[in-house]
N, C-alpha and C positions, 0 to 999 in steps of 0.2 A: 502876468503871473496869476496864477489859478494856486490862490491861497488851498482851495478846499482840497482837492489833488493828495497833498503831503498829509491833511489828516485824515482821508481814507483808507492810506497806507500804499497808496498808489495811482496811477495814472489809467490802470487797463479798464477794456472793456466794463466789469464788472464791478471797478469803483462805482460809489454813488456822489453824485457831486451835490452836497446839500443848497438849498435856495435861501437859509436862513439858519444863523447861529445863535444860541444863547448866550447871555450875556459871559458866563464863567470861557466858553467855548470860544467865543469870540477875544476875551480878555487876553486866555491863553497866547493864539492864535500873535498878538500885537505885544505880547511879552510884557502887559501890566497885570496889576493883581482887578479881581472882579468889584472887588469894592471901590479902586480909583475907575472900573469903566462904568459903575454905577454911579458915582457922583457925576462925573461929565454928564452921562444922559439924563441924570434930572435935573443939571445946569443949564440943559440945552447946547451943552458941546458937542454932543456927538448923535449922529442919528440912531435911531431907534424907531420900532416898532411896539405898540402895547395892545397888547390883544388880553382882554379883561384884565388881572393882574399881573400878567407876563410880558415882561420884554423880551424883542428879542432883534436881532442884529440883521439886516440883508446880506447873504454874501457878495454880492452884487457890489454893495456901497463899499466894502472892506479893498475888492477890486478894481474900483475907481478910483479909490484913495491910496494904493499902491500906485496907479499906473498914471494918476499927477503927476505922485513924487519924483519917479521914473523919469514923464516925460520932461519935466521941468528939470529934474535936476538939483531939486531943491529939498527943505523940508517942506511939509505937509500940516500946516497946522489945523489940527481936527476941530476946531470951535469956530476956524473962522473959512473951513472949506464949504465949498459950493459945488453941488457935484453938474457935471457938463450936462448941457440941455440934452433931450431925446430930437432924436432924428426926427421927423416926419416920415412915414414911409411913401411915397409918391407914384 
């Protein structure tokens, strides 16, 4: 699932598929409020990105963490996820 897709308002050509969300954006996105995805990430439950004062969310990791839950079948606990190693390309 291509979380980013639904908030561009679509799928076409001319969607942009963003590489990274902000924290309100991403919060949205996960159906919490921004202030419970602010305490996780300076609990260290949730990953993040901080670029001088700004956080901000990978789309990327929001897609890996759907596609856990998915493949597991399970819930996804986001403080104690590990996201899957990277390929090597060979």
């Amino acid at each position: 699932m291509n979380i980013s897709s639904t908030r561009e308002g679509g799928a076409g050509p001319e969607a942009r598929v963003p590489i990274f969300y902000s924290v309100p954006e991403a919060a949205k996105l996960i159906g919490t409020s921004s202030v419970t995805l602010y305490r996780a990430i300076r609990d260290g439950e949730f990953p993040a990105l901080r670029v001088r004062g700004r956080l901000i969310i990978p789309a990327r990791v929001l897609d890996e963490m759907v596609s856990t839950a998915v493949g597991q079948q399970s819930v996804v606990d986001v403080a104690a996820w590990v996201p899957s190693p990277r390929r090597s390309a060979d």
